[in-house]
C-alpha positions in Angstrom: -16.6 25.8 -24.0 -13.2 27.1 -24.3 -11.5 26.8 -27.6 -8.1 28.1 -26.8 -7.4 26.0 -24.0 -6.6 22.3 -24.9 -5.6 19.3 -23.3 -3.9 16.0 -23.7 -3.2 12.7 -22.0 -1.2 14.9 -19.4 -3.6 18.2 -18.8 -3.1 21.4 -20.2 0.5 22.4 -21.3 1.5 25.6 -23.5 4.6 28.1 -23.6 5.2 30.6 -20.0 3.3 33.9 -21.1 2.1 32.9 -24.3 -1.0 30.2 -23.6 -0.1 29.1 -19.9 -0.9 32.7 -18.7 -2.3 34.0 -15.2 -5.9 34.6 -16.8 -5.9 31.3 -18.4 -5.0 29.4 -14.8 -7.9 31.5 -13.2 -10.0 30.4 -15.7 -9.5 26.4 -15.6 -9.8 27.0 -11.6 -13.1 28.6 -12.4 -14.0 25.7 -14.7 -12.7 23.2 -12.1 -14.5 24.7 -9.4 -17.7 25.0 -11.1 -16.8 20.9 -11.9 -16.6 20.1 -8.5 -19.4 22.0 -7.2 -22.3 20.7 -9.8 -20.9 17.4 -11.1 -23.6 14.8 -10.7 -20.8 11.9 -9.8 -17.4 13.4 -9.7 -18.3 16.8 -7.7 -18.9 17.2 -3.8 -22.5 16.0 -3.5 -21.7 13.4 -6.3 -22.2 10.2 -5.9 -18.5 8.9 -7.1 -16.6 11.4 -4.3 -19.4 10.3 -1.4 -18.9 6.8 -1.8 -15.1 7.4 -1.8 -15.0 9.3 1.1 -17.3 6.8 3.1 -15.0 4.1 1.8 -12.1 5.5 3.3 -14.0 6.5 6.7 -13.8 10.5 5.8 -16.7 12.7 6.7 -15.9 16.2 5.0 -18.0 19.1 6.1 -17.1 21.8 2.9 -15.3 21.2 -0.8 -11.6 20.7 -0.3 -9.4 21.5 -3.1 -5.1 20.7 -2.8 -3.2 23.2 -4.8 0.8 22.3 -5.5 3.5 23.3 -7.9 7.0 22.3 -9.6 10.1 24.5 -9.7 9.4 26.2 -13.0 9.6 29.3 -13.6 6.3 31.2 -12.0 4.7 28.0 -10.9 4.4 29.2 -7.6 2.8 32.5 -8.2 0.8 30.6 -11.1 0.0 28.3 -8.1 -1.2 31.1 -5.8 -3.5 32.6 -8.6 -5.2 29.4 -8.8 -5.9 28.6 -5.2 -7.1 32.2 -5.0 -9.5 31.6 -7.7 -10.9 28.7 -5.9 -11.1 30.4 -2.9 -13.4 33.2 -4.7 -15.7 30.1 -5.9 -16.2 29.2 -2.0 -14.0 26.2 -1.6 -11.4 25.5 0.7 -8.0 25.5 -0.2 -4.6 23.5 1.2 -1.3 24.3 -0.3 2.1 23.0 -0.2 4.8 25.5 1.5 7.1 23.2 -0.9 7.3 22.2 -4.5 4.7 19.1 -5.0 5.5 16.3 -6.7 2.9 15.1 -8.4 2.4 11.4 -7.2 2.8 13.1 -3.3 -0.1 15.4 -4.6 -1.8 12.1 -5.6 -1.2 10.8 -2.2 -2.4 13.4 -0.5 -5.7 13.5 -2.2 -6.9 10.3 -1.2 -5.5 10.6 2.5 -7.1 14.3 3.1 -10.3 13.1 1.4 -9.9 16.0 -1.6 -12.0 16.7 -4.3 -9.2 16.5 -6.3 -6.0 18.8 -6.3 -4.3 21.5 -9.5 -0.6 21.1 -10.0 1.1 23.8 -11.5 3.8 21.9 -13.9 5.4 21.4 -16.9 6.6 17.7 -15.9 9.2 17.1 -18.4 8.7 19.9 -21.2 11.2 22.4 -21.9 12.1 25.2 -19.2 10.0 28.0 -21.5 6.7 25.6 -20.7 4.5 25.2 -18.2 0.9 23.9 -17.4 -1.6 22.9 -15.1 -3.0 18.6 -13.9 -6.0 18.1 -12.7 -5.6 14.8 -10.3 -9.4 13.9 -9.1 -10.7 12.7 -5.8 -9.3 9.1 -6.7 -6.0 9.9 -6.8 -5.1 10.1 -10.4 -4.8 12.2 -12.9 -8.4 13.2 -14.6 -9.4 11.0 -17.4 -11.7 11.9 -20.5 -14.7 12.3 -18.7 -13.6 14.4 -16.6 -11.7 17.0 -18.5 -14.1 17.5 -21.4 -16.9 18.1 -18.5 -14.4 21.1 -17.2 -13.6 21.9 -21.0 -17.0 22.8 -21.7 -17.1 24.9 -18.2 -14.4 27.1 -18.7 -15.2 30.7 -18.7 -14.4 32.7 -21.9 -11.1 35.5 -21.7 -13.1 39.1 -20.4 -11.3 41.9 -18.0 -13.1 40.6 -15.4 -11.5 37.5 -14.6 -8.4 39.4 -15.9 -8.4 41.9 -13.6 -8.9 39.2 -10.4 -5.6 37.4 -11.5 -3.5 40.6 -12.9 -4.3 42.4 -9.0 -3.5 39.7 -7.1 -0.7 38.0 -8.9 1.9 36.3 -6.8 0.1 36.9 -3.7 -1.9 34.5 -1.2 -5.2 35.0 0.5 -3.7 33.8 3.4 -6.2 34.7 5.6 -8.5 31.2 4.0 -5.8 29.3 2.2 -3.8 26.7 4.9 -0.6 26.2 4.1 0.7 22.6 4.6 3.9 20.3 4.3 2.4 17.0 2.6 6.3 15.7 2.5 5.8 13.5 5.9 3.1 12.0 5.4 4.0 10.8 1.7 7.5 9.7 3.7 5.9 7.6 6.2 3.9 6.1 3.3 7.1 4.8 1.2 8.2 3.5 4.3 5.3 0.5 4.6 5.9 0.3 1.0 9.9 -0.3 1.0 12.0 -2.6 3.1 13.5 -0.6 5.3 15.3 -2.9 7.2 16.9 -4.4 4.2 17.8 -0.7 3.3 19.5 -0.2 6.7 21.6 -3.9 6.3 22.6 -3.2 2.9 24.7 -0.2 3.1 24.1 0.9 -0.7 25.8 4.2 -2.4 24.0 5.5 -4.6 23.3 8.7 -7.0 20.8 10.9 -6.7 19.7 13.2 -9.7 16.0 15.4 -9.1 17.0 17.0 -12.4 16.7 20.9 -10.4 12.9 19.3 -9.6 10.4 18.4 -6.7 12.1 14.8 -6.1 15.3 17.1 -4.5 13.1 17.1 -1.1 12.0 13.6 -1.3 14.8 10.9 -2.3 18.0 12.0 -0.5 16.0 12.5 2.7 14.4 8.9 2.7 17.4 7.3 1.7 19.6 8.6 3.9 17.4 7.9 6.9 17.3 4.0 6.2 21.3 4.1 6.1 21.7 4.8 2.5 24.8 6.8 1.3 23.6 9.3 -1.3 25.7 11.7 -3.9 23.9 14.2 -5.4 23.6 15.9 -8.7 21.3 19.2 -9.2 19.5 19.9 -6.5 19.8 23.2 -6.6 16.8 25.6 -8.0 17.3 26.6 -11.7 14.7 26.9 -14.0 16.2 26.8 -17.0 17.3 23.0 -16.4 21.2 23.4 -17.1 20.2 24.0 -20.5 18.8 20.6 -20.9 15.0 18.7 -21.5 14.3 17.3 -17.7 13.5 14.2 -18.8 15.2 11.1 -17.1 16.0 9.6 -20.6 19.8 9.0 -21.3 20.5 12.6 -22.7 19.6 14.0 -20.2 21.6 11.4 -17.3 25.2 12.1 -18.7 26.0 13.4 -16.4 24.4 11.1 -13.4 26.2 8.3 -15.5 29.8 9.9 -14.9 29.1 10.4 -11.2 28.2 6.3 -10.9 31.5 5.3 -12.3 33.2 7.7 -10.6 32.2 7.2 -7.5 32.0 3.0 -7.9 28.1 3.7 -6.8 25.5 0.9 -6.8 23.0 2.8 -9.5 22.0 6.1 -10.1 18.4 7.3 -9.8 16.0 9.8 -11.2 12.8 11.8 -11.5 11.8 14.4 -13.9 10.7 17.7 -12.4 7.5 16.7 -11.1 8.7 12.8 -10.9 6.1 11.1 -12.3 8.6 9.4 -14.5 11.8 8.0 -13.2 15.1 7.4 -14.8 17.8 4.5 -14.1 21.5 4.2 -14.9 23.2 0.9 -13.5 26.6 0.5 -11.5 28.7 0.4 -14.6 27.0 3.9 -16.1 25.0 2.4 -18.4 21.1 3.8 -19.0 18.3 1.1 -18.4 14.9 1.6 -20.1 11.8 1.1 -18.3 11.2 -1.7 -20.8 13.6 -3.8 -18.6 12.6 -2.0 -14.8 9.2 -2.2 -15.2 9.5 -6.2 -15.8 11.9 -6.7 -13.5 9.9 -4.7 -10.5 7.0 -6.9 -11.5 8.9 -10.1 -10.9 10.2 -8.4 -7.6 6.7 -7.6 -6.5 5.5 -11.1 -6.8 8.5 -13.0 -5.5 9.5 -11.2 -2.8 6.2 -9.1 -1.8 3.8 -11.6 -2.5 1.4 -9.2 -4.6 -1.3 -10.9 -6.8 -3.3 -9.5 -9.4 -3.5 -8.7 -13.0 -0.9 -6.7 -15.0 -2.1 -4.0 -17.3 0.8 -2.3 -19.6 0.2 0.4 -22.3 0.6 -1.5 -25.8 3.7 -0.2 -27.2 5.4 -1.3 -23.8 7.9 -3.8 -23.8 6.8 -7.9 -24.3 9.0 -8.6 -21.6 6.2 -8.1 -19.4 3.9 -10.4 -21.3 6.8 -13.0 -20.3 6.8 -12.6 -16.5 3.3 -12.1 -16.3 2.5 -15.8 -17.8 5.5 -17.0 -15.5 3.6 -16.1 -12.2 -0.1 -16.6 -13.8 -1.3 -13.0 -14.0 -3.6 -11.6 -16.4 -2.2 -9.4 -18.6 -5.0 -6.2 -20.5 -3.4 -3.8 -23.3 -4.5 -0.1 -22.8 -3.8 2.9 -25.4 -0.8 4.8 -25.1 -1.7 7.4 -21.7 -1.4 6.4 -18.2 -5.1 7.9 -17.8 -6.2 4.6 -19.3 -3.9 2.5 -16.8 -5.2 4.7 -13.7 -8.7 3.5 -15.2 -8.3 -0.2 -14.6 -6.1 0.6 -11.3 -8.4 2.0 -9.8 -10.5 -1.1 -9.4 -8.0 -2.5 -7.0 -7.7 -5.8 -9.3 -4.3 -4.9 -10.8 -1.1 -5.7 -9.3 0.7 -3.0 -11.0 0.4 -1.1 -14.5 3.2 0.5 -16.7 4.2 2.5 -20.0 7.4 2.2 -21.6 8.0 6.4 -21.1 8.8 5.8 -17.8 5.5 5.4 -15.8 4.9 2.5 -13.2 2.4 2.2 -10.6 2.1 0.1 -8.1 -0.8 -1.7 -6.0 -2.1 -0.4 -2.6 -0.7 2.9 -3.2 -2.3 5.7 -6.0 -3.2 4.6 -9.7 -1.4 7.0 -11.4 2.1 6.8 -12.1 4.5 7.3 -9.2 8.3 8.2 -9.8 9.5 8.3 -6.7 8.6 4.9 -5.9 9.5 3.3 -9.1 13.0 4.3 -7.9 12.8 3.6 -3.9 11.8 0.1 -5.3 14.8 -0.3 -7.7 16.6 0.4 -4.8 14.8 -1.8 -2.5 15.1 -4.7 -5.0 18.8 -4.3 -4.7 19.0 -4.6 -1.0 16.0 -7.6 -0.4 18.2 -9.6 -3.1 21.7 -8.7 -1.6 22.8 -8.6 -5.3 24.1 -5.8 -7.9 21.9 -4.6 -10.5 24.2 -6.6 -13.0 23.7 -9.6 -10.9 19.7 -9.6 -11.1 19.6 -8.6 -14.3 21.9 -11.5 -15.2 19.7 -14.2 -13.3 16.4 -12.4 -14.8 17.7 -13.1 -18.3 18.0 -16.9 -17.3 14.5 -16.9 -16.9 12.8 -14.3 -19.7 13.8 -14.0 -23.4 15.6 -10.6 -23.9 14.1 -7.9 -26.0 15.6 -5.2 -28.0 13.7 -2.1 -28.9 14.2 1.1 -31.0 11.8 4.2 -31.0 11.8 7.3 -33.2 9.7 10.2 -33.4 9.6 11.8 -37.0 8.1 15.7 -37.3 4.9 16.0 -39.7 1.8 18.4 -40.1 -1.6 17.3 -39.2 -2.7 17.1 -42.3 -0.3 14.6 -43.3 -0.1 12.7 -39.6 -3.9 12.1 -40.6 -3.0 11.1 -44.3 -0.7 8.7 -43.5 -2.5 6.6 -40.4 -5.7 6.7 -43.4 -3.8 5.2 -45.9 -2.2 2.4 -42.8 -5.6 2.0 -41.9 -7.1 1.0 -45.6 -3.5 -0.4 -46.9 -1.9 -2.2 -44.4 1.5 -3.7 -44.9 1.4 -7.4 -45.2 4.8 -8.4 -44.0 8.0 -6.4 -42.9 11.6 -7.1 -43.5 10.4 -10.8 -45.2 8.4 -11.4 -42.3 4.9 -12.0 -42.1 2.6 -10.0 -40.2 1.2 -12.2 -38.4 -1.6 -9.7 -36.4 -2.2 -6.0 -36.2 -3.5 -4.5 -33.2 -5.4 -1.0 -33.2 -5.4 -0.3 -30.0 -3.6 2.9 -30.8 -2.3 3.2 -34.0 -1.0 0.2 -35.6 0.8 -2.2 -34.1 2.1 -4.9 -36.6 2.9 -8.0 -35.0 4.7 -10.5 -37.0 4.8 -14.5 -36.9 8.2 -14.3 -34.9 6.9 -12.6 -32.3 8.9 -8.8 -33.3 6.5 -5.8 -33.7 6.2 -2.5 -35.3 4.2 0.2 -34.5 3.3 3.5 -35.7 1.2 6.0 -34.2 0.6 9.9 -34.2 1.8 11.8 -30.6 -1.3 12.8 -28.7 0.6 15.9 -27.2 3.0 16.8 -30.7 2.8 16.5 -34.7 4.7 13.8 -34.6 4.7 10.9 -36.1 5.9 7.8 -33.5 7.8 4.5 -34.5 8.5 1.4 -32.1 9.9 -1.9 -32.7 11.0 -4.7 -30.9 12.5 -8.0 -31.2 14.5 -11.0 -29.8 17.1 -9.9 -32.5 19.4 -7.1 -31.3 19.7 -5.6 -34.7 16.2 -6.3 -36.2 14.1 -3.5 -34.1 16.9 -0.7 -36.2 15.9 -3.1 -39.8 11.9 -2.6 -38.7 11.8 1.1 -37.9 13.8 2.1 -41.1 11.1 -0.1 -43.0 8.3 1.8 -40.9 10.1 5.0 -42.1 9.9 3.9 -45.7 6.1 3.3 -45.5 5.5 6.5 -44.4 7.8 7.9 -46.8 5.9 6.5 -49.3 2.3 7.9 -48.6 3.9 11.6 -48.0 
């Protein structure tokens, strides 16, 4: 088993050239490949992929593996080592001639019948990471199963896989590797998933921002093909990210905000680099959480698309979807924090759509992981089946749900005393916050203490960072600020 290569809820992520090197992408391929090729349920002759595959009406003759990548720096030639190293291991290999996003990747999966595919991205890191998902034969992004099975497969560091990935850096084995544009047929998909002919009445403006990622290929061309005006913001290649983290949070949309109220557009929209997150500012420049989207697509999807099912929501999202999901009589399931867990239950076809408050929605009849690009073609799409401005439906949404206001903060601590202080929660307990009774405390992931009012606070340790998470919410604008600065006391207080 391989000790210096770790992963998280997201696959494997470490710094360019110091753990995300060329030998260390050859050697997860090799432990992927050996994966696929023995796995009793999730490999080739498995019994998992064979009742996929007949499911879907595929018959596939030899292992098929999809290999894509972002527009990091070396994520291409990272990319090409990789589908090299599968290629060694006897399986066939399709790669993208552009940069993948992950949810097309996803796509793509399930329509060619893959074993799964390797992404080569850093998703939202800094521009000095990188890293490598493993999305499996469902169309998702590997769960726990799956990854400690390839964990324990992974060869150990020697010159001989060393000298495979050091001699043919950067270079294809063309010769058995098929290059392929998956951009069409992920295209044609959003288009039985999105109104199109409300997009062509509507005549929206909007804003664009890929943020320099994989989303530059895919949302200015769909839009403007249903009649939607798009201005654009950083679609250029630049792998250091104009300096900034490519995530679609407000820092990091200043500058799509300016270009809104400039330009009197409908909304801005965004993806992070490999856009399984998206990002939102509204017609009058103003950042909207995905604590507010994701509630508001839900309603959208079972008013005006008819889709039934149950609702499952990571547990530090937003309540707000506990609201609409009792308006239209759908089942609502916490999962821990990790869209792996959501994939898990979507998978079963039983859930109408699943979400985390990071940014992370997907949808039914479409993959189970998260999807980016949608989550924003469907803002959009909102817009033009309602004929109304964001402002507008978010006004008449408000008539019918309770607002919520929520804070979260992310506080730096060393294992030792991350593990200390969710102990000494776990024995000790607080028993009410800011006067308030706590009325519940769900475990799920952490601790989330809910009190009689209905506000919540909830403290749990980063499964990707030494960090120390906070969360609150509340009907009270200003309580969620009063709870996390209590939260901070309490841990304060035990180191």
């Amino acid at each position: 088993m391989s000790e210096d290569i770790k992963f998280s809820t997201a696959g494997f992520r470490a710094v360019i050239a110091g753990g995300l090197t060329a030998q260390n992408v050859q050697r997860l391929a090799y432990g992927i490949s050996e994966h696929i090729l023995e796995h009793p349920f999730y490999g080739f002759e498995g019994e998992g992929y064979k009742r996929h595959c007949q499911t879907h009406g595929k018959k596939v003759k030899k292992p098929l593996v999809l290999v894509g990548y972002d527009t990091r720096f070396l994520s291409k030639q990272l990319a090409y080592v990789a589908a090299n190293a599968f290629v060694q291991n006897g399986i066939a290999v399709k790669i993208d001639e552009l940069p993948l996003p992950t949810p097309v990747a996803e796509w793509a999966v399930v329509n060619e019948c893959a074993l799964g595919a390797l992404i080569i991205t850093g998703s939202e890191g800094e521009y000095f990471v990188n890293g490598v998902k493993w999305i499996s034969y469902y169309g998702g992004i590997a769960g726990n199963e799956i990854m400690e099975d390839i964990a324990r497969r992974i060869p150990a560091a020697n010159a001989q896989i060393l000298k495979a990935s050091s001699t043919e850096f950067g270079e294809l084995n063309a010769a058995v590797v098929v290059s392929k544009d998956f951009r069409k047929m992920y295209l044609t998909r959003m288009a039985s998933l999105i109104n199109t002919r409300a997009l062509k009445n509507a005549k929206l403006k909007v804003a664009v921002d890929p943020l320099f990622g994989a989303a530059k290929n895919y949302l200015r061309a769909f839009l403007e093909k249903y009649g939607v005006t798009v201005e654009g913001i950083h679609e250029e290649d630049d792998v250091l990210f104009g300096g900034k983290t490519p995530n679609a949070g407000p820092v990091s949309l200043q500058e799509l905000k300016k270009l809104v109220v400039s330009k009197k557009l409908a909304l801005g929209i965004a993806c992070n680099p490999d856009c399984d997150k998206f990002g939102l500012v509204d017609g009058e420049g103003n950042w909207v959480s995905a604590n507010e989207i994701a509630p508001m697509l839900l309603d959208h999807l079972v008013r005006n698309k008819k889709q039934k099912g149950r609702v499952c929501r990571s547990v530090i999202t937003s309540n707000l979807v506990d609201q609409v999901a009792k308006a239209h009589g759908l089942m609502l399931r916490d999962t821990p924090v990790g869209f792996k867990y959501i994939t898990e239950l979507m998978i079963s076809g039983q859930y109408v759509m699943g979400m985390e408050e990071s940014g992370g929605i997907a949808v039914a009849n479409h993959i189970p992981d998260k999807d980016g690009l949608l989550a924003c073609l469907l803002v959009i799409d909102m817009l033009a089946t309602e004929h109304k401005t964001f402002k507008q439906l978010k006004k008449e949404f408000y008539k019918k749900y309770t607002q919520l206001f929520d804070q979260k903060v992310s506080i730096p601590k060393t294992e030792t005393e991350i593990n200390r202080i969710m102990e000494r929660l776990d024995i000790k307990p607080p028993l009410s916050l800011s006067k308030i009774s706590v009325w519940r405390i769900d475990a799920t992931d952490g601790f989330k203490f809910i009190l009689k009012n209905g506000s919540w606070l909830a403290i749990r340790p980063s499964s990707t960072e030494r960090l120390i998470r906070l969360y609150a919410e509340a009907t009270d604008e200003k309580l969620p600020a009063v709870l996390i600065k209590e939260g901070k006391k309490i841990i304060d207080s035990i180191v």
